[in-house]
N, C-alpha and C positions, 0 to 999 in steps of 0.2 A: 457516737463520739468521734469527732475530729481527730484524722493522723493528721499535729502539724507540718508532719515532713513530705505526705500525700495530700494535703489538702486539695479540693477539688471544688469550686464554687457553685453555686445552681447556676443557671441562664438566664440571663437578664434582658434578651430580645428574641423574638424568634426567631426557630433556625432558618425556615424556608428565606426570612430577610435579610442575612448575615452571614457572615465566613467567620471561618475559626480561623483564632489567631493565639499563641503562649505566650505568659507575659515577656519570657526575654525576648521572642522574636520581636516581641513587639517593640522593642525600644532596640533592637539591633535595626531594625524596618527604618524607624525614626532617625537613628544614628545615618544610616545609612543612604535616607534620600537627602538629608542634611548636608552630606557630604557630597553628595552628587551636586546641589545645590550652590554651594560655597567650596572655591579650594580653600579657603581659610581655614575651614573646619580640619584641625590635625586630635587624633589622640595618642594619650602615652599612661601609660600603665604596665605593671608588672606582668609577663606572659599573656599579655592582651594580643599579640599577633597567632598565638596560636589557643586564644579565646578559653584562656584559663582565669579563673577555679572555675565559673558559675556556666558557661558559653555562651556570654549575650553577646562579645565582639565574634560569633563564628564567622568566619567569608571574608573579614573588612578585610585582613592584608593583602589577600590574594589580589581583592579589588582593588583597591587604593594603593599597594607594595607598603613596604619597612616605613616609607618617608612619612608617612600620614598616620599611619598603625607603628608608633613606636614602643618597643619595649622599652624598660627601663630598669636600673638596679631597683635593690630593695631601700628603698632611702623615700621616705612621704615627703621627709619634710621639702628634700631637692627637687623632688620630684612637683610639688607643688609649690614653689621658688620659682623653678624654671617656666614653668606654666603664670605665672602672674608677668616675668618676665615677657614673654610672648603674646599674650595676653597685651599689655602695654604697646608692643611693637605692630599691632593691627592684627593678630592670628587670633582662631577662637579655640583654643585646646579643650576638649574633655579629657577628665583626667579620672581612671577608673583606680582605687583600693579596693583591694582582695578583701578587704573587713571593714567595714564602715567607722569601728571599734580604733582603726588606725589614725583617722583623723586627730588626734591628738597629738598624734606625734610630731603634727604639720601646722597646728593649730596656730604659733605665730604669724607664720607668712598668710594663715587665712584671716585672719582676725585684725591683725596689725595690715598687713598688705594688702592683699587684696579686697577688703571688707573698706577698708578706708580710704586709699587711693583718690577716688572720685571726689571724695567730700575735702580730703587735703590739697586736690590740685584745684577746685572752685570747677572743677568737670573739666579741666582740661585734659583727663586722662580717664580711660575705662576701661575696664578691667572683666574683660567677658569669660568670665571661665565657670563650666561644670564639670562639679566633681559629684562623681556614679558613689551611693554609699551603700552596698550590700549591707542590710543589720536585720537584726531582730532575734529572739529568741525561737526554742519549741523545735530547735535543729541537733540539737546533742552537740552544739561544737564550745561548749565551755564557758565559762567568764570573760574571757579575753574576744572572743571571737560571735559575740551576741547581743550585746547592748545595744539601747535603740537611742541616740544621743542629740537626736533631731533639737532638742529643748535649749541643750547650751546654745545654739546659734542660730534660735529664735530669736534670742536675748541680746545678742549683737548687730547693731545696726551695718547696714550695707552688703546684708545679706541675705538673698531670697531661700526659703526650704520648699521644697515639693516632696509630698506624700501620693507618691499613685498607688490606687488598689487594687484597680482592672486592669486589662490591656490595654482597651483605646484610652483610658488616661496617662498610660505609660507612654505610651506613642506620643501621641495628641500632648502632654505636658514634658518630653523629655524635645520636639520641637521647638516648643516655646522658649524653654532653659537653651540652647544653644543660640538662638536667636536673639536673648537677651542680653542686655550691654553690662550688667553685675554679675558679680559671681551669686551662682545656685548650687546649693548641695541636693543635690537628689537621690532620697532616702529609696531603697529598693528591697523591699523584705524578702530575706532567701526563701519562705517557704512557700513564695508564690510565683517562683521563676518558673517551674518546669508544669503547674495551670493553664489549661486551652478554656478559650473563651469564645464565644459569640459575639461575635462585632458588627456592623452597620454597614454597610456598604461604605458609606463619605469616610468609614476609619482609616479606608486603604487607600485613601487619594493623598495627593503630595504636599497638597495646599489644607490637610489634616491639621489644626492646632487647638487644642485647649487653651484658652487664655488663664493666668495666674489671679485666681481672688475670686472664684467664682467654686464654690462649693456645691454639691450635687446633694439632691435630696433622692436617697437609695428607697425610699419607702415612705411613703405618707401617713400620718398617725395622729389621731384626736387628744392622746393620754399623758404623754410622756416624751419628751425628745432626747437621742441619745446623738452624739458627737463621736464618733470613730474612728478611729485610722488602720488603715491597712490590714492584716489578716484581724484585727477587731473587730471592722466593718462586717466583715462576713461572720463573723462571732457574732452578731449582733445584729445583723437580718435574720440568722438561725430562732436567734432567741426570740425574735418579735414576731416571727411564724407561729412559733409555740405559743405564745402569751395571746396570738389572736383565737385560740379554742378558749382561752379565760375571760375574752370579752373586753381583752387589756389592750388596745391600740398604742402602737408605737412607730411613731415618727424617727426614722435614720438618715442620717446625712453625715455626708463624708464632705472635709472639708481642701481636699486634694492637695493644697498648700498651708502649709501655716504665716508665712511672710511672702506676699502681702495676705491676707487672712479675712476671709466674707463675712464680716460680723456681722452686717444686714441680715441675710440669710439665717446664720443662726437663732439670731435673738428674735427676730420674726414666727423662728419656729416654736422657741421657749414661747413668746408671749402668746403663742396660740393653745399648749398646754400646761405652762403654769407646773412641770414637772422638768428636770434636768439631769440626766447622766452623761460622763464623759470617761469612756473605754479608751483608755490606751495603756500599751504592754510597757513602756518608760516607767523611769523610777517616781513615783508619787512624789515625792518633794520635790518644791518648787519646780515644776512638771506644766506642760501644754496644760493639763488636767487643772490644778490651780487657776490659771490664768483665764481659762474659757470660765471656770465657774465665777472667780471673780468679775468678770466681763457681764457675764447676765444676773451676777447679786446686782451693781452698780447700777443698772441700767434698765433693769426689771424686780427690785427688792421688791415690792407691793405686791406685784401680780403673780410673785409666787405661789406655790401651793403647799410646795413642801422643801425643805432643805435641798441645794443640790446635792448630788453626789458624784463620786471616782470610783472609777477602779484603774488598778495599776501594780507595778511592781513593787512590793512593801517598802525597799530601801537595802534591799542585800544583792550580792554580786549572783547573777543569772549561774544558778548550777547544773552540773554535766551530769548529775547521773538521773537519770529520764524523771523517777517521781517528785524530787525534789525540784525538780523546774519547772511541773506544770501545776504545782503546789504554789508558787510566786507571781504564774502568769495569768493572766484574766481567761476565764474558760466561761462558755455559754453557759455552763451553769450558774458560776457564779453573777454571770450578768441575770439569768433570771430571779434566781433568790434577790438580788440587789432590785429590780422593778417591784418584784412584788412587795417588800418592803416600804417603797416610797409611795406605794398605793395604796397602804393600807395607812398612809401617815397624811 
């Protein structure tokens, strides 16, 4: 059984071919030849200079001083105002929340401003900003401070999401997000900051990028494809190790972005097994989880085999006291009971 707050991945390459790397170094790495890259690149976030709550900005201010590593009050919504502003003026700000959970509070100037800008000015204007969103549940840190909310701003145009699960896609895809001329929100689940991983040699070169839209297939599988994100993913390679002593093959693929979002990929994998689940810890209603299954009803109804299915958060605010939270959240078990059901149908 999984400590969500230890979670520790298997190895995905071998080691004699690769160096270890943690997922925040990894996108402190990222941030950071970025920066070397571009003076344009500035960030600003609350006790980001001295690399609080989570430590993925460790080093930058020393490197870069106050001017480029800015703190900033407690205030999102100014905080991301100010950042579209600048944004607009030729700078490319990253802008880190302490809680992913906060985005709300800033949600007009993302949604109204910076989300639409481009499309209002016919492109004469563009608006480069990524905002860092620590979330996810399985940490003890409450209701408030756990939610995974990636799905509301699927759902708004002129704006990109990235979901990285590993290292080198945290790297490799928090690149690309500063690079890019819209705003990205990039979702960063707390329980896989303080994860060392085995990387690839090319992960530590400078000219490292993931491109947006391109989905990874984590496992190959004749039976079943399952769609998951972030500490799912690995819920969900767990679970399809097991089910290969049942004879159950299971296809996993991570779709690292949801906007723009590799539907090729996917449904290529559905119509090769004709079975569908989709793992993620967000709220089930009207959720990624809907959206992917309706995407492969529409597009593959016939060649299904069996109903698709979700797993997810039933619809209640994530709880603080340990049993009741991992009672709400998708656990490898629950993903296996869930395969073996749609196998038997």
């Amino acid at each position: 059984m999984i400590d969500r707050r230890l979670f520790r991945p298997e190895a995905t390459v071998s080691p004699e071919k690769s160096d270890w790397l943690s997922f925040r170094a990894a996108i402190n790495e990222g941030m950071r030849e970025e920066m070397r890259r571009d003076p344009w690149v500035f960030q600003m976030g609350e006790d980001i200079a001295k690399a609080a709550p989570f430590g993925v900005t460790s080093g930058l201010a020393k490197e870069f001083g106050t001017e480029r590593i800015r703190d900033t009050p407690c205030s999102e919504v100014s905080v991301l105002g100010a950042a579209v502003g600048a944004a607009m003026g030729g700078m490319r700000p990253i802008v880190e929340f302490q809680f992913g959970d906060f985005i709300s509070v800033a949600i007009d100037q993302l949604t109204h401003q910076a989300a639409m800008l481009r499309y209002l000015t016919g492109g004469q204007v563009q608006v480069p900003i990524v905002v860092r969103l620590p979330c996810g549940g399985g940490q003890r840190c409450g209701s408030q401070h756990s939610q995974s909310l990636y799905s509301w701003f699927a759902h708004a145009p002129g704006i990109k999401v990235a979901l990285p699960s590993t290292a080198a896609d945290a790297k490799g895809l928090i690149k690309s997000a500063i690079r890019d001329c819209n705003p990205v929100l990039f979702f960063e689940h707390k329980a896989l900051y303080r994860t060392r991983w085995p990387v690839e040699e090319d992960c530590r070169k400078q000219d490292f990028l993931i491109p947006f839209g391109q989905a990874a297939v984590r496992r190959e599988g004749r039976d079943i494809t399952i769609v998951a994100t972030l500490v799912m993913l690995h819920y969900s390679l767990e679970a399809a190790k097991e089910l290969e002593k049942e004879n159950i093959s299971v296809e996993v693929i991570d779709p690292r972005t949801l906007v723009p979002l590799d539907k090729d990929r996917i449904l290529s994998s559905v119509r090769k097994t004709g079975r569908f689940l989709v793992v993620d810890e967000a709220y089930l209603s009207c959720g990624i989880q809907s959206e992917l299954i309706s995407m492969a009803s529409e597009s593959l109804f016939s060649e299904l085999k069996t109903a698709p299915r979700r797993l997810g958060n039933p619809g209640v605010p994530v709880p603080f006291e340990p049993s009741l939270e991992d009672a709400v959240l998708p656990t490898k078990a629950k993903i296996i009971e869930c395969i073996r059901s749609m196998m038997k149908s």
